[in-house]
C-alpha positions as CSV (number, residue, x, y, z in Angstrom):
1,X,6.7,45.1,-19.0
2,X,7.3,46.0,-22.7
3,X,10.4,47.7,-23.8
4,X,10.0,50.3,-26.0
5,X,12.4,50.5,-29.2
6,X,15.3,53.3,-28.3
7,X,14.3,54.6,-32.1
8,X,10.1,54.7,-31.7
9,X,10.6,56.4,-28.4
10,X,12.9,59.0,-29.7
11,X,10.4,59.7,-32.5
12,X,7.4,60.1,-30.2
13,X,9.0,61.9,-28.0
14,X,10.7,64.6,-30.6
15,X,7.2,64.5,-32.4
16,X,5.3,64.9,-28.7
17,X,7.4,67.9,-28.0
18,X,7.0,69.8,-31.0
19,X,2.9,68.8,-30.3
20,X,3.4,70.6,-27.1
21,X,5.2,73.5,-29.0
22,X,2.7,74.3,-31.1
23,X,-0.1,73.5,-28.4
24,X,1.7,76.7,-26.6
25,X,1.8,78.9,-29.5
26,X,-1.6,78.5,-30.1
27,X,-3.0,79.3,-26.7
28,X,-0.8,82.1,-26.4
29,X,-1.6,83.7,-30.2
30,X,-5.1,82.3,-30.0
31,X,-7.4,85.3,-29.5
32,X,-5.8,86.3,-33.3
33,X,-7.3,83.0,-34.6
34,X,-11.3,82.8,-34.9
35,X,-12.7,80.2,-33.0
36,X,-13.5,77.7,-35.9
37,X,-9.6,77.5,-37.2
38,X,-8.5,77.3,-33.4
39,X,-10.9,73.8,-32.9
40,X,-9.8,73.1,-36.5
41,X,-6.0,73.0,-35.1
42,X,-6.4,71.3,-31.5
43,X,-8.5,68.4,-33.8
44,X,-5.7,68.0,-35.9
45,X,-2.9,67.9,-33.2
46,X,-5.4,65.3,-31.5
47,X,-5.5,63.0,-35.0
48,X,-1.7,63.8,-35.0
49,X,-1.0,62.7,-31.7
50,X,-3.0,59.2,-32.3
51,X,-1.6,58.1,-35.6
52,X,1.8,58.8,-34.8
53,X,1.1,56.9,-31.4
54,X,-0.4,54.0,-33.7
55,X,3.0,54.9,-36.2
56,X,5.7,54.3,-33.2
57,X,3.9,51.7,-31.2
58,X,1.6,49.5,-33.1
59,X,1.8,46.3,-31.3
60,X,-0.1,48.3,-28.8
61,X,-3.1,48.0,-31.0
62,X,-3.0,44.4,-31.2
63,X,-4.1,41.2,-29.2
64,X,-2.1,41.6,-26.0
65,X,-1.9,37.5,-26.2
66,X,-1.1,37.1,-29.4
67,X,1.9,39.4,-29.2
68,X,3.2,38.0,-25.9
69,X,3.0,34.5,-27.5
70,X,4.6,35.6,-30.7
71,X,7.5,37.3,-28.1
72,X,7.6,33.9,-26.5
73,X,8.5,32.1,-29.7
74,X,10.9,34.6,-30.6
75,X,12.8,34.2,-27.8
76,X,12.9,30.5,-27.8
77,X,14.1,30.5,-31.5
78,X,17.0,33.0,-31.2
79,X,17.8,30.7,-27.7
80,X,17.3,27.5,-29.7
81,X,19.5,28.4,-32.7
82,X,21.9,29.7,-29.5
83,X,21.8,26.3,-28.7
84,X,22.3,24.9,-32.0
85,X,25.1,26.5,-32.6
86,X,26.9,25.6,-29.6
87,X,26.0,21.7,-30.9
88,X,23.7,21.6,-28.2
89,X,20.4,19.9,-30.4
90,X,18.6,18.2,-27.8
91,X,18.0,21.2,-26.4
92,X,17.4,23.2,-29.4
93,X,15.0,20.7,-30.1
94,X,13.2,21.1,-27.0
95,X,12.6,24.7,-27.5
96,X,12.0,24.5,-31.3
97,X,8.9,22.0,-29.8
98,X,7.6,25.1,-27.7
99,X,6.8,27.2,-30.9
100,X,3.7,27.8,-32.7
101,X,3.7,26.2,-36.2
102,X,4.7,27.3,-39.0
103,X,6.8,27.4,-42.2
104,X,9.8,28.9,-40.6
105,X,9.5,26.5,-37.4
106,X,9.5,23.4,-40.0
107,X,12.7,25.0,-41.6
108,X,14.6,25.2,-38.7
109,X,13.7,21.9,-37.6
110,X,14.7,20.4,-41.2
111,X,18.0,22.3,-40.4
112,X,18.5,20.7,-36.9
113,X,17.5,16.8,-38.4
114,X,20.2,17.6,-40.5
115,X,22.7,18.9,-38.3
116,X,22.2,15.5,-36.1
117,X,22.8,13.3,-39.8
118,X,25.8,15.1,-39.9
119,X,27.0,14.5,-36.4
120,X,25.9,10.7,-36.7
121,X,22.7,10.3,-34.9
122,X,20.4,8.8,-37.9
123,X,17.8,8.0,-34.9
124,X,17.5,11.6,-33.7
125,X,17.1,12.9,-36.8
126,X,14.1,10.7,-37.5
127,X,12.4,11.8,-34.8
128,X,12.7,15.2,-35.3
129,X,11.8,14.2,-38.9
130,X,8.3,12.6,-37.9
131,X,7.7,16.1,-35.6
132,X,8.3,17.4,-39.0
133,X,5.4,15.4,-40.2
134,X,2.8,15.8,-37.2
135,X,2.9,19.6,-38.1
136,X,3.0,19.4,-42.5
137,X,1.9,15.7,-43.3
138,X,2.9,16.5,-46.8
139,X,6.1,17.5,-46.1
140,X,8.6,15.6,-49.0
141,X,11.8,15.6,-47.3
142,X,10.6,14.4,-43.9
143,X,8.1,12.0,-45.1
144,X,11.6,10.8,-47.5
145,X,13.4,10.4,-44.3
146,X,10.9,9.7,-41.0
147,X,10.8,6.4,-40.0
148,X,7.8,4.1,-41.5
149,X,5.2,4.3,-38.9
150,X,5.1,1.2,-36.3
151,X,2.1,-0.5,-35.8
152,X,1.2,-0.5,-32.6
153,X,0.3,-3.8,-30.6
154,X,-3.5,-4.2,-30.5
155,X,-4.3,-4.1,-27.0
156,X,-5.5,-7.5,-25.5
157,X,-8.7,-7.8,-25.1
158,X,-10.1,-10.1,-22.2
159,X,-11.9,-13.3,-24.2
160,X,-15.3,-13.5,-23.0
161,X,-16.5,-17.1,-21.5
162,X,-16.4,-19.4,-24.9
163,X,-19.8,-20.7,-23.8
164,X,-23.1,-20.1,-25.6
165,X,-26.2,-21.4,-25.0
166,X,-27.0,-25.0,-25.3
167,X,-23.5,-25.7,-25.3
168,X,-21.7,-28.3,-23.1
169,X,-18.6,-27.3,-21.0
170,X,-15.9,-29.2,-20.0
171,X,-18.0,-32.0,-21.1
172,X,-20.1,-32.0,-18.3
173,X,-22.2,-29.0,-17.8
174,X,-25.4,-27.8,-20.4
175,X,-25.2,-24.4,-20.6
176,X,-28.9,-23.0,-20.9
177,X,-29.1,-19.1,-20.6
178,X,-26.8,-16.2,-19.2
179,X,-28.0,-15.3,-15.4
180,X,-25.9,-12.6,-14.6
181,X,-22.4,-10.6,-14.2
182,X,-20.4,-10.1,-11.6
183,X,-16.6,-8.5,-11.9
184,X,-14.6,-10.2,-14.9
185,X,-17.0,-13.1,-14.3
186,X,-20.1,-14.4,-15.7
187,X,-22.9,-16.9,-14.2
188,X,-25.0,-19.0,-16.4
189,X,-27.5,-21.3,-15.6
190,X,-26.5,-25.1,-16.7
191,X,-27.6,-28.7,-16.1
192,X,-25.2,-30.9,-14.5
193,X,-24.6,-33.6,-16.4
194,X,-22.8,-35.8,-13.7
195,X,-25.7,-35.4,-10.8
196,X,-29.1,-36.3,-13.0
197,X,-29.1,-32.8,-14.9
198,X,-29.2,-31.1,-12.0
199,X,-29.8,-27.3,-12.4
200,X,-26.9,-25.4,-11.1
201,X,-24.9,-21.9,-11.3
202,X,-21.4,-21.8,-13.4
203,X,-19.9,-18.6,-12.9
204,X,-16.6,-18.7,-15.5
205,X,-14.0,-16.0,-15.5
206,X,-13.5,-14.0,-18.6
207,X,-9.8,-14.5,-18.5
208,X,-7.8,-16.4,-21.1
209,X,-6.2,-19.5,-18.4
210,X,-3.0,-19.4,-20.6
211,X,-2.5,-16.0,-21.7
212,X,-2.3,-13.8,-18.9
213,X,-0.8,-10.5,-17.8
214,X,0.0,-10.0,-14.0
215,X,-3.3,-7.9,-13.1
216,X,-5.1,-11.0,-14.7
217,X,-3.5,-13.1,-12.7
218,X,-4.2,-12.0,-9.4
219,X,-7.7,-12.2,-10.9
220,X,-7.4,-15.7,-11.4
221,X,-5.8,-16.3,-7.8
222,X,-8.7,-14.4,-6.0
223,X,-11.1,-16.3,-7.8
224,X,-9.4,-19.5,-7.1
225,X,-9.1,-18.5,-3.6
226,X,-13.4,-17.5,-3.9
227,X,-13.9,-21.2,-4.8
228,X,-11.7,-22.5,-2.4
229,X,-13.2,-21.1,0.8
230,X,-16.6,-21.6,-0.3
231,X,-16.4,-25.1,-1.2
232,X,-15.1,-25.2,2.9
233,X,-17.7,-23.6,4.0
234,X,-20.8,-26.1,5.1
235,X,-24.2,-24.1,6.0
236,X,-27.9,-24.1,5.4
237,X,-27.5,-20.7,4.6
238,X,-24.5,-20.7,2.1
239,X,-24.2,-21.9,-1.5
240,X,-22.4,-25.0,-2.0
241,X,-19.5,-25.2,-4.2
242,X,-19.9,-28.1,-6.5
243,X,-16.8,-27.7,-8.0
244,X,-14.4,-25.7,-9.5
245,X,-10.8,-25.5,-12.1
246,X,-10.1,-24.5,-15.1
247,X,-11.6,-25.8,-18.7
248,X,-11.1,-24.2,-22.3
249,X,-8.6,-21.9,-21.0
250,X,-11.1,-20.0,-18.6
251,X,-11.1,-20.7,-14.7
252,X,-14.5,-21.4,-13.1
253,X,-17.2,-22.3,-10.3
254,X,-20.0,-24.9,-10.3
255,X,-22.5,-23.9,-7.5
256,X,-25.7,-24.8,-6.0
257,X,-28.2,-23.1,-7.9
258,X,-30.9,-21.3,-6.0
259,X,-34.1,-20.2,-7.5
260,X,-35.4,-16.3,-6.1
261,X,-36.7,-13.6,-7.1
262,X,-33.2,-12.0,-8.4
């Protein structure tokens, strides 16, 4: 609930009253006034009454959330400078973080960066410096004092098979034309080299063998442990595993290749 000012609310009130006065007066003296000056009088009192209404109160005429956000930041500056000048900046800083931007919010927080170079914390104070920055890029003193901006590491990016078409990998298998993805993995279609140029199915993990984080490497073990239990499985019905390792740093299967449909 907004508070009204003790000094508005005094004035509307005094100024009410003596509305009421004269409302009296009028009705009571009324049959002396002709009937065009008395609605010429209760049209004034009403104008009256609304601009001093608008005169006392007149963030009642604006946005109700754009006041209450504007109270907000108020209250966390006053609290923040509080806070400031009990030495407490981390917390000051916090708050200052909360408000809107604008000029005055980039002064205080040039104030606060230099209160923690005072104190001896060159590291804070950059950081509030680049905040400084995010909110007036062209700021001089922060951009004199931020930190130069890190690159940041490129994220790694899982190598896909090094195999093209009509290629030969690991020196034994002719790679002739891509046949389909499965997760992480693709299967070509390739001659073996070592069995007559036999036709079979290389599916190769897109994995780098030596560079590897720890989600990539349980890859690796689940598709080791793929080609492992299908090369001991023996049935009409299942693909033989030809075999399987690792060659140009990617891990991989040679199977039986089956023609079909799909």
């Amino acid at each position: 609930m907004t508070i009204i000012p003790s000094k508005p609310r005094l004035m509307f009130y005094l100024a009410t009253g003596l509305i009421i006065a004269v409302a009296g007066i009028i009705f009571k003296f009324g049959s002396v006034l002709s009937d065009s000056n008395l609605i010429f009088l209760i049209v004034a009192m009403t104008l009256s009454s609304i601009m001093l209404y608008k005169l006392c109160f007149p963030d009642s005429y604006s946005s109700p959330n754009i006041s209450k956000a504007d109270d907000v930041d108020q209250k966390n500056i006053r609290l923040a400078l509080n806070f400031q000048g009990q030495g407490k900046l981390d917390a000051a800083y916090a708050l200052f973080k909360q408000c809107k931007p604008s000029s005055k919010i980039i002064h205080l927080l040039s104030n606060l960066a230099q209160d923690y170079e005072i104190i001896n914390q060159p590291s804070q104070a950059k950081i509030v410096y680049s905040h400084i920055l995010t909110l007036e890029p062209d700021n001089a003193l922060a951009q004199s004092k931020a930190p130069e901006k890190v690159k940041k590491p490129k994220a790694k990016v899982i190598q896909k098979a090094p195999v093209t078409e009509s290629s030969l990998f690991n020196e034994r298998y002719e790679i002739i034309k891509n046949i389909g993805k499965g997760t992480g993995s693709t299967i070509f279609l390739a001659k073996d080299y070592h069995n007559d140029k036999q036709p079979i199915a290389l599916k190769i993990l897109e994995i780098n063998y030596d560079e590897k984080n720890a989600l990539e490497t349980e890859l690796l073990a689940r598709f080791m442990r793929e080609a492992e239990t299908a090369a001991s499985l023996k049935h009409k019905n299942i693909v033989s595993v030809i075999d399987s390792g690792h060659a140009n740093n990617v891990a991989y299967i040679a199977m039986e290749y089956i023609r079909g449909k799909s």
